[in-house]
N, C-alpha and C positions, 0 to 999 in steps of 0.2 A: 744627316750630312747633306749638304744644299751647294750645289757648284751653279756656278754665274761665267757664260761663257760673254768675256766681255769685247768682246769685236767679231764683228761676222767675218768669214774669208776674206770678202773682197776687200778691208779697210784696216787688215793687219800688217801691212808693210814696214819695216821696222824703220822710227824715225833716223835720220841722217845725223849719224855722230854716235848713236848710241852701240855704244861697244855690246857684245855677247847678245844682242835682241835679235829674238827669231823672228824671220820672215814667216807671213802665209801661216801663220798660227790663233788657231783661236786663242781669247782670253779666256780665261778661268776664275771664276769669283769663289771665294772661298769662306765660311763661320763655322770659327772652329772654336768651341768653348767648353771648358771643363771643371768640374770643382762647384760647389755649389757656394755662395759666395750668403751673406748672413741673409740674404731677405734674399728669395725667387721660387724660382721653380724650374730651373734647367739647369743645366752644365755652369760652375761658377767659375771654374778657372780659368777657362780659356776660349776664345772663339774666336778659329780662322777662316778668313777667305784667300782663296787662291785662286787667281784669275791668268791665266795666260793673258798676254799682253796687259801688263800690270800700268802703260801708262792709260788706262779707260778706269773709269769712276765707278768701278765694280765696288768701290770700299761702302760704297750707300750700304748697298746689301749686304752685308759685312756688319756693318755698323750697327744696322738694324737689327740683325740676329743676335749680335751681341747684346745691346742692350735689354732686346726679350731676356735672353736667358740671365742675365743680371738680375732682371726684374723680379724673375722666379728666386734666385739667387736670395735675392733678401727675406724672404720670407720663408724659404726653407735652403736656399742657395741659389734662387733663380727669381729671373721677375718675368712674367707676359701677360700682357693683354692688349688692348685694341691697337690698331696703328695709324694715325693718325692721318689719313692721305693714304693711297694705292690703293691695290689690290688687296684683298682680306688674304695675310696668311704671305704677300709678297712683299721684302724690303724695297722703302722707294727706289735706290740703287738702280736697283734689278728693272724696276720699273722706266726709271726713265733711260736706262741704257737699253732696253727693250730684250733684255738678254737673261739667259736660266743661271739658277744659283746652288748653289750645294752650301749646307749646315753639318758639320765638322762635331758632335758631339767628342767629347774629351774628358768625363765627368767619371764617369763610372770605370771599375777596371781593366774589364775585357774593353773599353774604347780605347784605352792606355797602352794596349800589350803587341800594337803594329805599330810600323814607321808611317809616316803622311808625308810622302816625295814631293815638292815641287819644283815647279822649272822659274830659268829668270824672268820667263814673260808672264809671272802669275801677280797675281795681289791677294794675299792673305791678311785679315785681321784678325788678331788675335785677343782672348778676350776673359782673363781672370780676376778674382776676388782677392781683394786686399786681408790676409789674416796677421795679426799681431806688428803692422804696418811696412809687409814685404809678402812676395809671394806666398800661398800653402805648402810649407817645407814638405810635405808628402807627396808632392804632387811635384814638384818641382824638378826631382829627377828627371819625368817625366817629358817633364817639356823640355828638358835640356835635350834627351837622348833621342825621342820621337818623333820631333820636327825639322825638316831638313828642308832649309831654303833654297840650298844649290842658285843663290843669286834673286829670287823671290824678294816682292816690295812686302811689305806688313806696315798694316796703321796696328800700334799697341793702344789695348784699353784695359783700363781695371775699376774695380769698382770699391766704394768703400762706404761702411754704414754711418756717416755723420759726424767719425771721431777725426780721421785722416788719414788719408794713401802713402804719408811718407815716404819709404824710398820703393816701394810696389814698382810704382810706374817707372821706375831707374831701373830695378831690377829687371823688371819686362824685358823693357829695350835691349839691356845689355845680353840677356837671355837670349832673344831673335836676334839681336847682330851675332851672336857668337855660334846659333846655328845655320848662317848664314843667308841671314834675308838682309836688306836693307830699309832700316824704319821709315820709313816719310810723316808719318803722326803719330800723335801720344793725347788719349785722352783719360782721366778720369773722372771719373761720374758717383754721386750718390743713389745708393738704395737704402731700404728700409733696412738696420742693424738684423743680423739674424740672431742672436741673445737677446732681441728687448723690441717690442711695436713700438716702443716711445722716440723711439730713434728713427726719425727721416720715415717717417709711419704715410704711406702712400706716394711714397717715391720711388722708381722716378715718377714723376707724374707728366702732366702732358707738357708744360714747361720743359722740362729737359727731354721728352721726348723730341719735341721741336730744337733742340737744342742740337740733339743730337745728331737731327736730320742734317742742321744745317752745318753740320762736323762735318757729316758724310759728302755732304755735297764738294766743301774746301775741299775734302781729301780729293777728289773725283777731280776736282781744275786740276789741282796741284800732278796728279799722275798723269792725265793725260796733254799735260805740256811739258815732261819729263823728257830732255834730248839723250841724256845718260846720268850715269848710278848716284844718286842725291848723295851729300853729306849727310850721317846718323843725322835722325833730331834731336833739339835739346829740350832735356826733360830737367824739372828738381829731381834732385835727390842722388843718394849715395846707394849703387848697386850693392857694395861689399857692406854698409851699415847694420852692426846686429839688429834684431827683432825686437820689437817695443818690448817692453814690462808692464804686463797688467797689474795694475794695482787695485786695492780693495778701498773702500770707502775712511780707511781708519789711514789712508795714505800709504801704506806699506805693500808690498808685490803679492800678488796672490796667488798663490802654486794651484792650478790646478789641471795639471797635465794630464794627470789619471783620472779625471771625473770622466764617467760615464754614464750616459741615460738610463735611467730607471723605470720599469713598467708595472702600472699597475692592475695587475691582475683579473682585476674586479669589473675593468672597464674592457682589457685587450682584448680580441674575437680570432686573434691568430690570425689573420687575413696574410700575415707575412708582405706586405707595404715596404716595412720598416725595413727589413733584410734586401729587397730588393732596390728599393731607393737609395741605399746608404753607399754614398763613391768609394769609400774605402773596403766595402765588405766587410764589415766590422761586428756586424748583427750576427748570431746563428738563426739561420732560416729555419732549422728543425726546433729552434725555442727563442723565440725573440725576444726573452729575456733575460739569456745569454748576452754577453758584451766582447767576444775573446779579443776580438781584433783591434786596431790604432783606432780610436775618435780623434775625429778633428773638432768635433764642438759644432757643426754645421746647423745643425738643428734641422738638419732635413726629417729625421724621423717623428721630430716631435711635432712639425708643423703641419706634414704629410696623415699621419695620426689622425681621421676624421673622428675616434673615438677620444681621444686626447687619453690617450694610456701610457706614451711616453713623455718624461719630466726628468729636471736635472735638481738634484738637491744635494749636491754638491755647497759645504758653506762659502768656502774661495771663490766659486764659481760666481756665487749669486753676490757675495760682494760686489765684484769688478762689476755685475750688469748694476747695480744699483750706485755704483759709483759713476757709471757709463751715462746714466740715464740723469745724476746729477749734474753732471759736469758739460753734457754734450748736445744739452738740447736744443740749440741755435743751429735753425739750419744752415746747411754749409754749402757753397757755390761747385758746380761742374767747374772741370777746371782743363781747357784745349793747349794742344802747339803742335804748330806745324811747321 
């Protein structure tokens, strides 16, 4: 968790016109991200910032933490590594408003099982993985019940592996407007497919790193000349649209709700990785080769795995990745609005 205090005392005066802004309040930066999204290595669903005084450009930082943990995302649900410009380890945000940040993890259960209050002078982004092309219905209660904007700005981002975010970033929005923040951004971004390397295989890369900076940055004018409460943004898509149909290679849908990862014995060391990493809690840690609990298919255990002992051999399952891997392999553009 990473808070971003985004105006010092002396410079938080609340601008003239803006209904419900608190005076003499620091801002608050906030990355809050959860769910581990097909390619990364952190929190895939979500990643908030919350900034007291939500018109300061706290969203840099924000923006940045989200897309690390995207990045981890795609390869087991998260994506991270270097950052291209600042501080090692600090979103530019943060940096060029010269101000601290807090990182919202949102992934795992017990990060699930508290409310996250903010105030209307915060800026939070928020920051989930596109599954079956809408939010991860598991997780989803979640963010409906946990996040409470009390008036709170949110830039929405989600990510998706190379196929398409469809109505994800609809549902986002509607999600945070409905638990009362007010959207100012919506972006989605490409990472590496978590079912398949072939898909968006080293992305994001520094291209949409840059890309992304320079989102952060728009979001950052656009807040901090905010006089009062923006109209929602307009995003594509249909919030209420059912959940795509995965199909298998022979064109027909492929059931595989009940697949679950497999280990292979021969290789696994019990190091228990895989039970702890899995956001769902779905591993038995006393035999991780156990499966009792919900899979979402994340592949975090499999990627996380330095022995490579867990695999899916599921036949549905591996259709759809070999029909994914036919059909999807043009990469596919970031896609902003503000």
């Amino acid at each position: 968790m990473q808070r971003v205090s985004l105006r010092s005392p002396e410079t938080c005066t609340a601008p003239s016109g803006f209904s419900g802004h608190r005076q003499a309040e620091r801002g608050r930066f906030f990355a809050v991200s959860s769910v581990q999204h097909p390619p990364g290595e952190n929190p895939r669903a979500g990643a908030v910032t919350n900034g007291k005084e939500r018109r300061h450009h706290g969203s840099q930082a924000d923006l940045r933490g989200v897309l690390e943990r995207h990045r981890q995302h795609r390869q087991d649900g998260e994506h991270h590594r270097g950052d291209p410009g600042g501080e090692a380890g600090r979103p530019s945000g943060a940096e060029e408003l010269g101000v601290p940040w807090e990182r919202l993890p949102f992934t795992k259960p017990a990060e699930r099982e508290r409310d996250y209050m903010f105030a209307d002078t915060d800026l939070v982004v928020v920051g989930t993985p596109t599954y079956a092309g809408k939010l991860p219905n598991k997780i989803l209660p979640d963010l409906k019940a946990r996040l409470h904007g009390n008036g709170a700005l949110a830039a929405a981002i989600v990510t998706f592996g190379n196929r398409s975010y469809d109505n994800a970033l609809a549902e986002l929005c509607a999600v945070l407007e409905g638990d009362g923040f007010y959207t100012v951004a919506g972006g989605a971004f490409v990472g590496r497919h978590a079912f398949t390397d072939k898909l968006a295989e080293d992305r994001p890369d520094w291209d949409d790193r840059k890309e992304l900076k320079k989102f952060a940055t728009a979001i950052a004018d656009k807040v901090k000349n905010l006089t009062e409460n923006p109209a929602p943004v307009t995003v594509p898509g249909d919030p209420e649209a059912p959940y795509y149909i995965p199909k298998g290679t022979d064109g027909e849908p492929a059931k595989f709700l009940k697949a679950k990862p497999q280990t292979d014995l021969g290789k696994c060391t019990d190091c228990g990785a895989c039970a702890r990493l899995c956001p769902m809690g779905a591993i038995n840690p006393s035999n991780v080769a156990e499966v009792p609990g919900t899979c979402i298919k994340c592949q975090r255990c499999v990627r996380k795995c330095t022995k490579h002992a867990k695999y899916f051999d599921d036949p549905a399952f591996l259709s759809h990745v070999a029909m994914l891997e036919q059909n999807f392999a043009e990469p596919k553009a970031n896609e902003t609005f503000l």
